[in-house]
C-alpha positions in Angstrom: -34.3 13.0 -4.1 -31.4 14.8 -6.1 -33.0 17.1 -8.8 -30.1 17.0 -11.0 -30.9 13.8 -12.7 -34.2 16.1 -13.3 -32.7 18.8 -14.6 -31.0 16.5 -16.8 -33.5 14.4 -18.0 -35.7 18.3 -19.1 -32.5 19.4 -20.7 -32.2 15.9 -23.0 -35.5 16.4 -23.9 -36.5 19.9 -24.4 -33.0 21.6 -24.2 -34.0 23.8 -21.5 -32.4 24.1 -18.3 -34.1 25.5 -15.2 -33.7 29.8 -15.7 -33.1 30.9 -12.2 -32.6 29.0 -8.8 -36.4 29.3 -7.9 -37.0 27.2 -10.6 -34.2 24.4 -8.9 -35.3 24.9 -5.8 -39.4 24.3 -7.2 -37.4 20.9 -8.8 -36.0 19.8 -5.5 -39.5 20.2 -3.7 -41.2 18.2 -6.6 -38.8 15.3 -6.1 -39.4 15.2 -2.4 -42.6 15.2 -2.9 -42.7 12.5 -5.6 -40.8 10.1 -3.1 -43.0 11.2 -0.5 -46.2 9.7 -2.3 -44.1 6.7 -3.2 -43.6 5.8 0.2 -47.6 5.9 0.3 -47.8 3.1 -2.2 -49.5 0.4 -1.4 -50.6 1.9 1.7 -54.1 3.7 0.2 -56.9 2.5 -1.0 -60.5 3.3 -2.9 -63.6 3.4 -0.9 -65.5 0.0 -1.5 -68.9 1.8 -2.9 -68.6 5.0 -5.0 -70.3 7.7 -3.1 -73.6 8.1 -4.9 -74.3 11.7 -6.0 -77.7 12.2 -5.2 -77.0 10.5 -1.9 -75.0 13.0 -1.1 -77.3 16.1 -2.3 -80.3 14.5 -0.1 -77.9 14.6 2.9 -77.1 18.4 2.4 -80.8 19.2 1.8 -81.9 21.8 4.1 -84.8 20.3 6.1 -88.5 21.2 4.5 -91.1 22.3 7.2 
């Protein structure tokens, strides 16, 4: 993903465009990742059953003697 139409789009908005190169560079990996979770889409989903809390704490519970 091109970072440019980022830097664009912050630059209509705020007026600010990026200070340095770091700061493209940091654009350039947030845009690759951004498409890399949108390839994910559709592929992930939630657990059927919450995890219960308290569940959990009983199964850390250091055993009592």
């Amino acid at each position: 993903m091109d970072p440019d139409p980022t830097i664009a789009a912050i630059a209509r908005w705020s007026g600010i465009a990026p200070p340095n190169e770091a700061a493209r560079i940091g654009l350039a990996d947030n845009a690759a990742l951004i498409t890399e979770i949108e390839a994910m889409r559709g592929t992930m989903g939630f657990e059927e059953e919450p995890s219960d809390f308290e569940a959990a704490l009983r199964d850390c519970r250091e055993p009592t003697p």
